[in-house]
N, C-alpha and C positions, 0 to 999 in steps of 0.2 A: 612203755610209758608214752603216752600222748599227748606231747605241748600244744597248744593253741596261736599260733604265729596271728597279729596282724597285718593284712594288706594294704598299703597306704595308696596301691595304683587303685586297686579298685572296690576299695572298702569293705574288703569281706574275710572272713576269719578263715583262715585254710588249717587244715592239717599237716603236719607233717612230724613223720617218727624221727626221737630222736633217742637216745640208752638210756636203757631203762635203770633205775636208781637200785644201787646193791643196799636195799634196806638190812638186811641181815647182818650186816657190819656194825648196826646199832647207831652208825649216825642217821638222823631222820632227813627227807630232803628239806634241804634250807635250814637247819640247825646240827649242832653238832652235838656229841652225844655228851652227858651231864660226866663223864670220865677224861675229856680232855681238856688239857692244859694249857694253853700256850708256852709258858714257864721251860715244862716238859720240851715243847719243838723245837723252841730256842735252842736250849741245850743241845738237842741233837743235831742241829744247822751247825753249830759249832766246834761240835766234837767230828764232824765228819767234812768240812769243808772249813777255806780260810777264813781269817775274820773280817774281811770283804766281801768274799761270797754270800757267807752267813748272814752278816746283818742286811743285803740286801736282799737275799730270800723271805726274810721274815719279814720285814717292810713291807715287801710285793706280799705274801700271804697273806697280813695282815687285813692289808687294803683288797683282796679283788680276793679272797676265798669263798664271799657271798656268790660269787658269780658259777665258780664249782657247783656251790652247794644247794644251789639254784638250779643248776642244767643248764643256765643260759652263760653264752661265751659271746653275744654278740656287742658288749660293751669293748669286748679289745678290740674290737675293728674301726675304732671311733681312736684308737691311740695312736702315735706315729711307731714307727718299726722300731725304732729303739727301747722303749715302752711296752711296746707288744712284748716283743721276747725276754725280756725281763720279767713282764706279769707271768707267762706262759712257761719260763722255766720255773719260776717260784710255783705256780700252779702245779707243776708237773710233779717237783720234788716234794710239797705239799701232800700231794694225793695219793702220791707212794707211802708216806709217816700213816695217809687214814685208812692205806688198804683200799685203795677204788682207782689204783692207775689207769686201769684198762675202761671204768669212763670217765674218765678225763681221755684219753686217748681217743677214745669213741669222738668222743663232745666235738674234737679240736678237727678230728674228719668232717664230721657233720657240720662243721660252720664251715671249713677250708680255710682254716687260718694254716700261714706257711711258719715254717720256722727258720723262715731267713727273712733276711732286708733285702733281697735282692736276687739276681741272678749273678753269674759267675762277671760278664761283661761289665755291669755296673758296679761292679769292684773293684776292677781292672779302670775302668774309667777315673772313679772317685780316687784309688790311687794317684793315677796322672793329673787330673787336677790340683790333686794337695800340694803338690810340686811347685805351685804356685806360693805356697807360705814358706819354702824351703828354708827362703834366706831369713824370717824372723825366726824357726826353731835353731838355725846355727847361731843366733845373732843370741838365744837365750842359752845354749851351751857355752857358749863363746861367755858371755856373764856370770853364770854358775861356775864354772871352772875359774876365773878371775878373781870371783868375790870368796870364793869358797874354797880353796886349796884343797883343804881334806876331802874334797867329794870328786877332783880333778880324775883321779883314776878309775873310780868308781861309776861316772858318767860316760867315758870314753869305755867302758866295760859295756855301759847299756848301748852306745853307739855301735858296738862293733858287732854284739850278736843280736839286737832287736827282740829281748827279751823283754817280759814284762817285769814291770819294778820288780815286786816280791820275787820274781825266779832268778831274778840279777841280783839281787841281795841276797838268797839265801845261795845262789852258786857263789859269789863273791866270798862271803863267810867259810862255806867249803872249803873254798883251795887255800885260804888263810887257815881251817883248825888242820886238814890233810899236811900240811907243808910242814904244820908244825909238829908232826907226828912220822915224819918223813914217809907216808901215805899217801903221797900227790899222783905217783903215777896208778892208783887204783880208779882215779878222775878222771886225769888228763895225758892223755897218751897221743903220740903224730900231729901235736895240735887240735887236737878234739877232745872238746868233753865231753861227756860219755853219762848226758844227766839220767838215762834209764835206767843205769845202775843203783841209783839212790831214786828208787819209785816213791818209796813213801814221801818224798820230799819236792819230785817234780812231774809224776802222774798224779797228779788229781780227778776228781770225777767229770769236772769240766773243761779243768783248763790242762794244759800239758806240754812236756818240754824235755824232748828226747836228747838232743844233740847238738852244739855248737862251734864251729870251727874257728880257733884265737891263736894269734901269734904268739909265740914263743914268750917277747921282750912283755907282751904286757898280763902275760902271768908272773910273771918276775915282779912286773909293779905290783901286782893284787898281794904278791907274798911278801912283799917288803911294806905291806900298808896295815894299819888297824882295821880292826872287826869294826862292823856299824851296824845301827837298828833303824827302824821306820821311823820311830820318833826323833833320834838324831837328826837323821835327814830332813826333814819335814822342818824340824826348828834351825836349823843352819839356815836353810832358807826363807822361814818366813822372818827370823830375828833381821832380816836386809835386806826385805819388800818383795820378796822375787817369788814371784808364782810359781805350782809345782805343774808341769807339763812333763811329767815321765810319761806317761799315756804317747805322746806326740811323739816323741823319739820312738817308738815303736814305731808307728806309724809312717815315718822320715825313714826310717832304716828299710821298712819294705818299697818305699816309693821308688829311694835311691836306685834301690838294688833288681830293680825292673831292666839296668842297663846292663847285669851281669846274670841275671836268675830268671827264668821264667815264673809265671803264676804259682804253677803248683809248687815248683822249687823252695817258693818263698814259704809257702803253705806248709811244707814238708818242714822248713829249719823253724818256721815257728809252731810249730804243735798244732796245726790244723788238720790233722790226718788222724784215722785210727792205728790204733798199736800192731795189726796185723798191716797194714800199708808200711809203716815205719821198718819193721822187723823184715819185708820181704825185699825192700831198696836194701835198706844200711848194710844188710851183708851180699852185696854185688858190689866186689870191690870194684872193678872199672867204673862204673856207675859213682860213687863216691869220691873215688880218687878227680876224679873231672869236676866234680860238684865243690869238694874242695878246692880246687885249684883257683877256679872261678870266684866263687865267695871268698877266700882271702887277698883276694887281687881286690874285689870290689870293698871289701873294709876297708886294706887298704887307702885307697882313693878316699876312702868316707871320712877318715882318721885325719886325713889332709887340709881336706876341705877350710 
């Protein structure tokens, strides 16, 4: 297939090849075939991924599938990077439901769109800089724990492993129904949990969450404490003004932990690796035993703060 690009330097219509449209698939270019649903996609956004995930794929579908179904991708380059990959994963997962991954994948070469924000440095950088808000997300744990008692152990759970909400609460929940089943140590064994074991629950397709190293005393608190849901949480806090910034604690926990972990370190304890990188470190015990030593010293410190 042959798009027609215009040239704004020099006013003339150039060619340029870009993949060719899998007409055989029965969706036509720039319309979809009279057999899909939306209804239908939804569902499947949500039977196979969280219900965060989910509704923000279908949002993103919703909005920029014309651009798929078009061949032209070059409206994401007008987005900022936070935007882009969120169009561009919802695109992606989108084109996989219609059978035409491979052009979408074409498409996304042929513009050169990246699929990052950044390079590795500019991550490392924007970490160090956030360091600069430190003292207002201690200053809003430091609030939540005060105004909110029942959520006191549950926050210092997200401080110590820099988990995201959902994997904090659904690890949370774990070692509460385990303990109570006297099943804890199939979790939590040496101070480590051990979230690979329960894949359905902490490998997901995007996001992921292998491992986390916690003290002893404050699995004791998680097991002397009530089970909690998203809505709870959400309404403890908004019932007493207090905005939700879990996201930030995430983000506070890797900045912190810059003075006890390297880059990749960090990368590795929060699920930014593949399962073949994960599976080839965690069983080098020297390698772990070290990496452990380090991250429970620097919770520590963090727990103090």
């Amino acid at each position: 297939m042959v798009f027609l690009a215009f040239s704004h330097r020099k006013g003339l219509k150039v060619r340029s090849k870009l993949p060719r449209w899998p007409s055989r698939l029965g969706h036509r270019l720039g319309k979809l075939s009279n057999g899909f649903s939306w209804g239908e996609y939804r569902s499947f956004l949500f039977r196979k991924y969280s219900r965060s995930v989910a509704s923000t794929y279908f949002s993103y579908s919703k909005s920029f599938h014309e651009l798929l179904l078009s061949g032209d991708l070059s409206r994401l380059r007008l987005l900022s990077d936070e935007k882009r990959l969120h169009a561009m994963k919802a695109l992606s997962c989108f084109s996989k439901y219609l059978g035409i991954y491979s052009f979408f994948r074409d498409l996304v070469k042929s513009y050169d769109l990246k699929w990052s924000s950044g390079n590795s440095d500019l991550v490392i950088i924007r970490r160090l800089l956030r360091s600069r808000s430190d003292d207002d997300i201690r200053d809003w744990i430091s609030t939540v724990k005060r105004k909110v008692p029942r959520l006191s152990t549950f926050i210092d759970f997200m401080v110590a492993t820099g988990l995201r909400k959902n994997e904090s609460l659904n690890s949370y929940n774990l070692i509460i129904d385990l303990s109570r089943r006297n099943r804890l140590e199939e979790y939590y064994l040496d101070q480590t949990l051990e979230h690979f074991k329960f894949h359905q629950i902490f490998l997901r397709p995007t996001k992921k969450a292998f491992i986390s190293f916690v003290h002893e005393e404050m699995i004791d608190n998680i097991v002397d404490s009530e089970k909690l849901t998203d809505p709870i949480i959400n309404k403890l806090l908004q019932r007493r003004g207090i905005k939700l910034r879990f996201a930030d604690i995430r983000e506070y926990w890797a900045s912190m932990m810059t003075r006890h972990l390297s880059v990749a370190e960090i990368d590795f304890l929060q699920g930014r690796v593949s399962s073949n990188v994960f599976m080839t470190n965690y069983f080098n015990p020297l390698l772990i035993r070290d990496l452990k030593t380090r991250t429970l010293k620097g919770i520590r410190k963090l727990l103090t703060l």
